[in-house]
C-alpha positions as CSV (number, residue, x, y, z in Angstrom):
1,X,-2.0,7.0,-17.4
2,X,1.7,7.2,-16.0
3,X,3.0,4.4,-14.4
4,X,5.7,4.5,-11.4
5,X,7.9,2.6,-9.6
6,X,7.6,3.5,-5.9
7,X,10.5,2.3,-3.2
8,X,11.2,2.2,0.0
9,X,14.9,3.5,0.9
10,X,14.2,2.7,4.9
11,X,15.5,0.2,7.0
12,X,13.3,-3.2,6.6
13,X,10.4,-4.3,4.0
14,X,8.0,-1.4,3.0
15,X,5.6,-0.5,6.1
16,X,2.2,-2.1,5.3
17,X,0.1,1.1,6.7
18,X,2.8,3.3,4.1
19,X,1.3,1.0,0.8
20,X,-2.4,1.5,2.7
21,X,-1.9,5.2,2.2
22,X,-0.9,4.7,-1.8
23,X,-3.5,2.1,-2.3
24,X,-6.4,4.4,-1.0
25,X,-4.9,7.4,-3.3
26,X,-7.9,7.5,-5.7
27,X,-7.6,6.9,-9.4
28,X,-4.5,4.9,-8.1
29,X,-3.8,1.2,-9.7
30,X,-1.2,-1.0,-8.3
31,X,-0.1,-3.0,-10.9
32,X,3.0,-5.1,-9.2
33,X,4.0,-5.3,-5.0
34,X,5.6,-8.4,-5.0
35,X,9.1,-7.2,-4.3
36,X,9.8,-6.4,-0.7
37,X,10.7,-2.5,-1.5
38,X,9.0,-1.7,-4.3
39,X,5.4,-1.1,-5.6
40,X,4.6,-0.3,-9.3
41,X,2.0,1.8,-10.1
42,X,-0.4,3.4,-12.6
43,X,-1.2,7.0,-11.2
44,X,-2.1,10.7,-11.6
45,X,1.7,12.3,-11.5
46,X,0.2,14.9,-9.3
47,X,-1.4,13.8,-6.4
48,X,0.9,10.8,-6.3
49,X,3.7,13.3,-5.9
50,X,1.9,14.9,-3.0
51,X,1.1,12.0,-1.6
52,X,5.0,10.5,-1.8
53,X,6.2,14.4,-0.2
54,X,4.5,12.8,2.9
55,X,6.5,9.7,3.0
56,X,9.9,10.8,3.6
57,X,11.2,7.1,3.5
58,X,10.0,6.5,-0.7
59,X,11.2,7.3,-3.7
60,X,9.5,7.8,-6.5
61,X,10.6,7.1,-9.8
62,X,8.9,7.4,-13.5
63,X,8.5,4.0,-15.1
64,X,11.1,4.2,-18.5
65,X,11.0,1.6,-21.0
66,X,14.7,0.8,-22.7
67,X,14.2,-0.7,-26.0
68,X,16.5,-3.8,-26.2
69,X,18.8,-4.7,-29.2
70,X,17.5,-7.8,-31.3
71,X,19.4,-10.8,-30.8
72,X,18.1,-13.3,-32.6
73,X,20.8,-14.6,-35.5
74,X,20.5,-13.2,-39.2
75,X,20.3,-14.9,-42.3
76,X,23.7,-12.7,-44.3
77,X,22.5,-12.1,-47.8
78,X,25.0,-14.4,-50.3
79,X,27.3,-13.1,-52.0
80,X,28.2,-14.5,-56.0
């Protein structure tokens, strides 16, 4: 299932009766709200989007997952 980031762009934290509304959405599974703006979710694209036309005051955004370089030091091949 697709996961999304959901945030408030409003004035203030995220209204508590706007994350009832998401939370009641069926087949919906918050997975993170600990940030004051934002709540991640696992969803149904569709009837989250609905959902989200209703509240003018969110964004919703699809989770993307950047693959980081490797950091970690090589061992160079010696050279005779």
């Amino acid at each position: 299932m697709p996961r999304f980031i959901l945030r408030y762009v409003g004035k203030g934290t995220k209204p508590e009766q706007d994350v009832e509304r998401v939370k009641a959405l069926g087949g919906l599974k918050v997975l993170d709200e600990s940030s004051p703006r934002m709540v991640l979710v696992e969803a149904p694209e569709t009837p989250l989007t609905r959902l989200m036309e209703s509240l003018p005051d969110w964004n919703q955004t699809a989770e993307r997952f950047v693959p980081l370089p490797d950091s970690r030091p090589k061992v160079r091949a010696r050279r005779d």
